[in-house]
C-alpha positions in Angstrom: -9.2 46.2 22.4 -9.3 44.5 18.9 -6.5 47.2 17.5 -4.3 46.7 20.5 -4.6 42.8 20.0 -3.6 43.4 16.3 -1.3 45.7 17.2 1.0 43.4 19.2 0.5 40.7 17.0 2.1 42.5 14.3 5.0 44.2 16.2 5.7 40.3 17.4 6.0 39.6 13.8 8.0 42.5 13.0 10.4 42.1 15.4 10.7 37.8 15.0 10.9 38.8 11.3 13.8 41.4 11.1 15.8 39.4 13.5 15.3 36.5 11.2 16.6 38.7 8.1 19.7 39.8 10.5 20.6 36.3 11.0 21.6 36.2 7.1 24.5 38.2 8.0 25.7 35.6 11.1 26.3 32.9 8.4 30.1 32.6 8.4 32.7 30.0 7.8 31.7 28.3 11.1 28.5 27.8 9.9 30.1 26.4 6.5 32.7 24.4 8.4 29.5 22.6 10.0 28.1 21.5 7.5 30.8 20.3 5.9 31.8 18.4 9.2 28.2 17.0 9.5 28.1 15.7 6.0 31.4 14.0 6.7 30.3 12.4 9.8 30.4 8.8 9.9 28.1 8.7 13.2 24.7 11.3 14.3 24.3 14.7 14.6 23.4 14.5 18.6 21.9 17.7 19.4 21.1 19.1 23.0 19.4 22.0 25.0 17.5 23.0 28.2 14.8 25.0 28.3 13.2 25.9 25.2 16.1 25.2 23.4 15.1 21.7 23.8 11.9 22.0 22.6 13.5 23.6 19.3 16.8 20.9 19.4 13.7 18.3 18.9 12.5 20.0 16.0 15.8 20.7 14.2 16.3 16.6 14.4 13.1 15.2 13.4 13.8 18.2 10.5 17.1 16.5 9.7 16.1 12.8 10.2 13.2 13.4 7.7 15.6 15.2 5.1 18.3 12.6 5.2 20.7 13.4 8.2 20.9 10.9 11.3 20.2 12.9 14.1 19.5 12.4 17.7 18.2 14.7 20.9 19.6 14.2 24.0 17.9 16.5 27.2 21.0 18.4 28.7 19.9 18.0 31.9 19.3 14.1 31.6 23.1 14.0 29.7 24.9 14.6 33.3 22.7 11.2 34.6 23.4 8.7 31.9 22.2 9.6 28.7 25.8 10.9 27.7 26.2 6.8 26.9 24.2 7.5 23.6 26.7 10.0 22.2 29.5 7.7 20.0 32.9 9.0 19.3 32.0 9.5 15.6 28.9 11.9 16.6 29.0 15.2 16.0 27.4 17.2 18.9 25.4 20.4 18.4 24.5 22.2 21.5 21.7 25.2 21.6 21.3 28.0 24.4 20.8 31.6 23.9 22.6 32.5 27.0 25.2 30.1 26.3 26.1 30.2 30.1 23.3 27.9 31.7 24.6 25.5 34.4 24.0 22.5 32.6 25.4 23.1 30.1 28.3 24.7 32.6 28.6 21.0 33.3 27.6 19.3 30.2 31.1 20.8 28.0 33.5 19.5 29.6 32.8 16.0 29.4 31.8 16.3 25.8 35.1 17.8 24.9 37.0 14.9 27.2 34.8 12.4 25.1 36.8 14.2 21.8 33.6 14.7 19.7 33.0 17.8 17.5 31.6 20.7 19.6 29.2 23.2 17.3 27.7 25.8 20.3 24.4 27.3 18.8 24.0 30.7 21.3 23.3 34.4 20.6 26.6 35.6 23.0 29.8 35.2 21.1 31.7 35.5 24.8 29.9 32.8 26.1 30.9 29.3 28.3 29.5 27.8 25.1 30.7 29.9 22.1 34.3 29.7 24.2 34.4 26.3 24.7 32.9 25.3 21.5 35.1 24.6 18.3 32.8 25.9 16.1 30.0 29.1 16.5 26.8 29.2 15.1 25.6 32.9 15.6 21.8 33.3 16.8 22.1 36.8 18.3 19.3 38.7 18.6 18.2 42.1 19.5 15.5 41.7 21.5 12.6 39.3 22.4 9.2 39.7 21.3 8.0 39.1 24.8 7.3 42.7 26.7 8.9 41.9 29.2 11.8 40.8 27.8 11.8 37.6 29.6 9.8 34.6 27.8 12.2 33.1 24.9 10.3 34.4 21.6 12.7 35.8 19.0 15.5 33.6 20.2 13.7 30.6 19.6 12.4 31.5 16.3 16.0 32.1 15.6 17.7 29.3 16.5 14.4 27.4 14.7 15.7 29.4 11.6 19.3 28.5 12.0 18.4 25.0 12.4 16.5 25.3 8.9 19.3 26.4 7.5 21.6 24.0 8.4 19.0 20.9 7.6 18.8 22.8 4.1 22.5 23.1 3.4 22.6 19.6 4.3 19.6 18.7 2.5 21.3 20.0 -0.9 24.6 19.1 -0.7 23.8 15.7 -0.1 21.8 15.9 -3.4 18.5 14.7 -1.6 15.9 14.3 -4.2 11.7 14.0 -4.1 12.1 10.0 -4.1 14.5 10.2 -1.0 11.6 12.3 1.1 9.1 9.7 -0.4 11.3 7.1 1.1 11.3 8.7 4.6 7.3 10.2 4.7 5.8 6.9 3.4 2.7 6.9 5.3 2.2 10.8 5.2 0.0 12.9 2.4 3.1 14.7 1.1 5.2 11.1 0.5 1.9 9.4 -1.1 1.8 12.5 -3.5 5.7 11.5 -4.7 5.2 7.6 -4.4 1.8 6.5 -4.6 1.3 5.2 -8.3 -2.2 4.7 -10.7 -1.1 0.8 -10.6 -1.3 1.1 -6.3 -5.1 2.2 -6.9 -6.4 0.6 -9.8 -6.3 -2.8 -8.4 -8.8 -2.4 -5.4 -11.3 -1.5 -8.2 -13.5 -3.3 -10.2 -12.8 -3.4 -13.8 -16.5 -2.5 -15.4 -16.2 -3.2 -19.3 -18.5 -4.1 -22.0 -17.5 -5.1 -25.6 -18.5 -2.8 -28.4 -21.6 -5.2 -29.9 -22.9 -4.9 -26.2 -27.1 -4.0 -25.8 -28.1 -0.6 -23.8 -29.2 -3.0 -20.8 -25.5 -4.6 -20.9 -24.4 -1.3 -20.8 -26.0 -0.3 -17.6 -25.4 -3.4 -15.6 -22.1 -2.8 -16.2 -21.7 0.5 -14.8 -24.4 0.0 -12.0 -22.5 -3.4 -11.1 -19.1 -1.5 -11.7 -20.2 1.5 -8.9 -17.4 3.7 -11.0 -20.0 5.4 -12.9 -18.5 4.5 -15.9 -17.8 1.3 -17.9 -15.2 1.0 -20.9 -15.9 -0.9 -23.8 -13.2 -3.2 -24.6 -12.5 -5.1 -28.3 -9.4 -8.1 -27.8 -8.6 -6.4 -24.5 -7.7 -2.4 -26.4 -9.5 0.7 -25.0 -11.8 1.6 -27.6 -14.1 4.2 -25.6 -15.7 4.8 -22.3 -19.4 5.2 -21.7 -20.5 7.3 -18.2 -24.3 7.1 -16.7 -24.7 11.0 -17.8 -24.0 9.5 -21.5 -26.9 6.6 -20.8 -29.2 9.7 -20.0 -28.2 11.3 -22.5 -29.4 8.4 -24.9 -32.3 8.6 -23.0 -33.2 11.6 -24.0 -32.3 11.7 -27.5 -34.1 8.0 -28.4 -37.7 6.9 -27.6 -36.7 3.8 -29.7 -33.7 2.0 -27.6 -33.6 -1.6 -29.4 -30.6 -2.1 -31.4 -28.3 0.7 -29.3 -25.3 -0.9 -29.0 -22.1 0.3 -26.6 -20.8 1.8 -29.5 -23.5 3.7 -30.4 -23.6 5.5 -26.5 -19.7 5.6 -26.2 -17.5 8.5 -26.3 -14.2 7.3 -28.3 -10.7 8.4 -27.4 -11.6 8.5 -23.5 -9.4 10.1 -21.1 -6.9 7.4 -19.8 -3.5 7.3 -17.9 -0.8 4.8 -18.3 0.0 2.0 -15.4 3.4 3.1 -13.9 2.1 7.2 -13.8 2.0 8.6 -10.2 -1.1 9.3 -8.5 -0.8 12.7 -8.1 -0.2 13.3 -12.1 -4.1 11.3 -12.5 -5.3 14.0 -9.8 -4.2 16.7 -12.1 -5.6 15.4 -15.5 -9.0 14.7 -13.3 -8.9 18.3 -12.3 -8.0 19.7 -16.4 -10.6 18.5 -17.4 -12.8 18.6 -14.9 -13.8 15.0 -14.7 -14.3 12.3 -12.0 -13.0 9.0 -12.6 -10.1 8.2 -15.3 -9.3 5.0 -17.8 -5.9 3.0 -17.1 -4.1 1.5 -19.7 -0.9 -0.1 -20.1 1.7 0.9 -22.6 -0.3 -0.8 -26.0 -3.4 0.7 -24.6 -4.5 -2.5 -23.1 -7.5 -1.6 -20.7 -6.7 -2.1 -17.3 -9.4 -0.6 -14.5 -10.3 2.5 -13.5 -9.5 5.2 -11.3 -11.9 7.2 -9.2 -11.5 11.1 -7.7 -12.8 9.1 -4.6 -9.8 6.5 -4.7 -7.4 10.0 -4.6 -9.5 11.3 -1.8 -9.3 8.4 0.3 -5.3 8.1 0.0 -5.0 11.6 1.1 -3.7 13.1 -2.4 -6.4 16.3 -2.4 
């Protein structure tokens, strides 16, 4: 039983995957003439399906919305009872179906084409209502679906998924969309904090633990106990001078059975890993990973302490 499982898993693969491969060789001026039209368009990209082409039209548009092209879904079937309203004369409509010769969207063409907007037909039958009626082709023929049976819609919707990749990424370059423009569109996600999130967003909900270089061993630790960083820096006129952890205090510990007259500058390490203010997040998560510590110094630009940043602070944004 658990070869047969594995064994149709794999031939599902196989088959999704070399159609995939074959769709390379669809890709011809229509597709190019689409994306140029697209990235001209002064309206949306409206796209629409039934079926499971649906389901994959609503992906392809929250694909382009998130990677700089307006788009919109509208349900074929609800098009034909009022939701053609939402389609302006500046749209560009894309509409998917495999068949290409579904009643709806039988129905749907026509008006489209009355309204004058752009037709692009997405289908897998060149001879189709839609590919016929369409003024440009986008290819997504197929041999075969993954499905046994040959019925449920499995390598032409991971088809037309790919094609719709491929137009989002066309459009994605040649608009010259950049890591700041996703961070613009995914602010509340993981993957935007990791472009926009900076060192000065997180420093300031710390506490700034800091003692001056002349400070007592007992100064010392209320500081970094008080701090709950771990660490506290020690601080002459405001510059960085080191940075003293609770592992260094035990440390000291060990070493001394005398502590009077230990001073911060006696326990300190000097020339303490910092970051500047301004530096992103994600470049503090790397230096805390090189070398292999837990919290890091901030400074400004004439190494003016300014706080501290925690592996936990990282953690909590979502940046591991």
């Amino acid at each position: 039983m658990h070869s047969e499982i594995k064994k149709a898993a794999q031939r599902s693969l196989k088959i999704e995957g070399n159609a995939i491969l074959a769709l390379s060789e669809q890709i011809n001026n229509d597709f190019i003439f689409a994306v140029e039209k697209i990235l001209t368009c002064s309206g949306r990209l409206v796209i629409t399906g039934i079926g499971k082409s649906a389901i994959i039209a609503t992906k392809i548009v929250a694909t382009l919305n998130s990677t700089g092209t307006p788009a919109m879904f509208m349900h074929a079937a609800d098009a034909v009872h009022g939701d053609l309203g939402m389609i302006q004369k500046v749209d560009v409509v894309l509409c998917i179906s495999q068949s290409g010769n579904t009643p709806e969207i039988k129905l749907l063409l026509p008006m489209l084409r009355d309204a004058g907007n752009l037709l692009i037909g997405m289908t897998g039958d060149p001879a189709s209502y839609l590919a016929t009626n369409s003024d440009l082709v986008l290819l997504s023929t197929i041999q075969e679906e993954a499905c046994p049976l040959k019925l449920a819609p499995t390598t032409s919707t991971a088809v037309q998924l790919a094609l719709g990749d491929a137009l989002a990424i066309c459009l994605l370059e040649q608009r010259g969309f950049t890591e700041k423009d996703f961070a613009r569109y995914h602010p509340g996600g993981a993957l935007g904090k990791r472009l926009y999130l900076r060192v000065d967003d997180l420093v300031r909900n710390n506490q700034q633990p800091q003692v001056a270089p002349t400070a007592d061993l007992k100064q010392v630790i209320v500081s970094i106990t008080s701090g709950r960083l771990g660490v506290t820096a020690v601080v002459e006129a405001g510059k960085l001078l080191g940075i003293v952890t609770d592992g260094d205090v035990r440390r000291m510990l060990d070493k001394h059975s005398d502590l009077a007259g230990l001073t911060a500058a006696d326990v300190m390490s000097p020339q303490p890993r910092s970051i500047k203010m301004g530096a992103y997040a994600v470049d503090a998560l790397q230096l805390i990973r090189s070398f292999n510590i837990t919290q890091l110094l901030v400074v400004d630009e004439q190494d003016y302490y300014k706080g501290v940043i925690h592996i936990h602070d990282l953690l909590k944004e979502g940046i591991i």
